[in-house]
C-alpha positions as CSV (number, residue, x, y, z in Angstrom):
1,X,79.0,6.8,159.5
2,X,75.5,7.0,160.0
3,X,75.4,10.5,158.2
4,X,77.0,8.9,155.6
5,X,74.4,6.1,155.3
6,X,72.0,8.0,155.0
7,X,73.0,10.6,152.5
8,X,73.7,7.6,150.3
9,X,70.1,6.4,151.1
10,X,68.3,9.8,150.1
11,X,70.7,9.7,146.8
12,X,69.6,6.5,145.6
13,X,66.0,7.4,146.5
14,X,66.3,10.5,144.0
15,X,68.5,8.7,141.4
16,X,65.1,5.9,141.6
17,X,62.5,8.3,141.8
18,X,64.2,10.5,138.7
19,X,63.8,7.5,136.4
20,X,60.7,6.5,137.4
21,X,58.2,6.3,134.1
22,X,55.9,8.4,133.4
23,X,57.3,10.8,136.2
24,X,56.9,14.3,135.2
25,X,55.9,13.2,131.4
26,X,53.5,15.2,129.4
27,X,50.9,14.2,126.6
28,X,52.1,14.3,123.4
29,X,50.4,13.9,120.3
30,X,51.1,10.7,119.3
31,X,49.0,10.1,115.7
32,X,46.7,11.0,113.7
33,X,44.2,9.8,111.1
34,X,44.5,11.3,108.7
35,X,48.5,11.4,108.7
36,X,50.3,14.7,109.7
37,X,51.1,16.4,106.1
38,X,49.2,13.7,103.9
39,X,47.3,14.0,100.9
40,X,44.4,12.0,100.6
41,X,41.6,10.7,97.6
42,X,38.4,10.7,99.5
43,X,37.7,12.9,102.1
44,X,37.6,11.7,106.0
45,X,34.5,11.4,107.8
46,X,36.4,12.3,110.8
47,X,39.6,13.3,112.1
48,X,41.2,11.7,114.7
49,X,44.1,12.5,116.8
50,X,45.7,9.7,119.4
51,X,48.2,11.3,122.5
52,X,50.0,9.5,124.8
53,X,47.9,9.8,128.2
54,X,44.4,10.6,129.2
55,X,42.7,14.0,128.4
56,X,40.8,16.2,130.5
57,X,37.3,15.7,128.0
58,X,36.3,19.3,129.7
59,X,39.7,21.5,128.5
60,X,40.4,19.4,125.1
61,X,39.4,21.1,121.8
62,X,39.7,20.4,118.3
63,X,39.0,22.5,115.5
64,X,39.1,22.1,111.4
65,X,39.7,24.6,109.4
66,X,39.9,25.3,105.5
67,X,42.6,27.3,103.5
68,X,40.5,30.4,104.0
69,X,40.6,29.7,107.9
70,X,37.0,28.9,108.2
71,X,36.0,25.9,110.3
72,X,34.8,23.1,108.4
73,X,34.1,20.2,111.4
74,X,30.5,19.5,112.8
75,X,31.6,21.2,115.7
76,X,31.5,18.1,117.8
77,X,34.7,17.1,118.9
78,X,34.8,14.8,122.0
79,X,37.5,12.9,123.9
80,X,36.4,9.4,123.5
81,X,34.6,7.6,125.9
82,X,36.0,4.4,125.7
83,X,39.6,5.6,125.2
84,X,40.6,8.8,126.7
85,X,43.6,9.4,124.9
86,X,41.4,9.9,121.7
87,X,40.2,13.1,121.0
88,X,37.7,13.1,117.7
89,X,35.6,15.1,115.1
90,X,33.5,14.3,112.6
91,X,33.7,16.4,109.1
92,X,31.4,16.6,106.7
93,X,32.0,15.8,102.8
94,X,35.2,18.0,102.1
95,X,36.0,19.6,98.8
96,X,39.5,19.1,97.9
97,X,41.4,21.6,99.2
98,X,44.0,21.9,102.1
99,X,43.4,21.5,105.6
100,X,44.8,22.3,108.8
101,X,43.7,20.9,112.3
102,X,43.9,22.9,115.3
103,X,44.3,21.3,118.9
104,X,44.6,22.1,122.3
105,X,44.5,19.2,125.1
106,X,44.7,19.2,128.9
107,X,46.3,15.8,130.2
108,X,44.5,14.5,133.5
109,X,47.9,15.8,135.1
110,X,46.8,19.4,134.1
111,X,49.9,19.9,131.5
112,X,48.3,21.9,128.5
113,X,49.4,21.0,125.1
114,X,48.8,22.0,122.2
115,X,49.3,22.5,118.6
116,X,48.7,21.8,114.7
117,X,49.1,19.8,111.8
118,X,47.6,19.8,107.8
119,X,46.4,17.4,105.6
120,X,45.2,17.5,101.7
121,X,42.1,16.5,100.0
122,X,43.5,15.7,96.5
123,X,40.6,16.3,93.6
């Protein structure tokens, strides 16, 4: 009886700690400005890219390129101080063209992610 009890303790601790938020989760990209895949009139100052959970501002990198693959940001992206879970870079004045930005991010829980999405200057 008192094996029993206690197997049936242990299971609901796993079946609770298994549901538990944020248990195991990863950052994930959560938005961007501007938009993943939109075309724009005036060319952004900066892009900026919002995950779900705190970055590691040492190991998160964001890059800009153009259509010919060469980087067009100021080369000073930053996670944010006041928000962690904002990783930035500032551009300056884009032709129009197509873009693509480049990320890679390491979450406070040492998970790296990473990946990329485009946007379009339209002339």
């Amino acid at each position: 009886m008192r094996r029993a009890a206690t197997l049936s303790a242990l299971a609901a601790l796993a079946l609770l700690l298994a549901g538990a938020p944020g248990a195991g989760a990863h950052v994930a990209l959560a938005r961007t400005q501007p938009r993943a895949g939109a075309s724009v009139r005036a060319a952004p100052a900066e892009v900026k890219l919002w995950f779900t959970g705190d970055l590691e501002p040492a190991f998160s990198r964001v890059r800009v390129v153009n259509e010919s693959g060469e980087r067009v940001d100021r080369g000073d992206a930053a996670v944010d101080r006041d928000n962690r879970a904002l990783l930035r870079a500032s551009l300056p004045p884009l032709p129009p063209g197509r873009y693509r930005v480049v990320w890679r991010v390491v979450s406070v829980d040492s998970h790296v992610t990473e990946g990329e999405f485009g946007f379009r200057v339209a002339p």
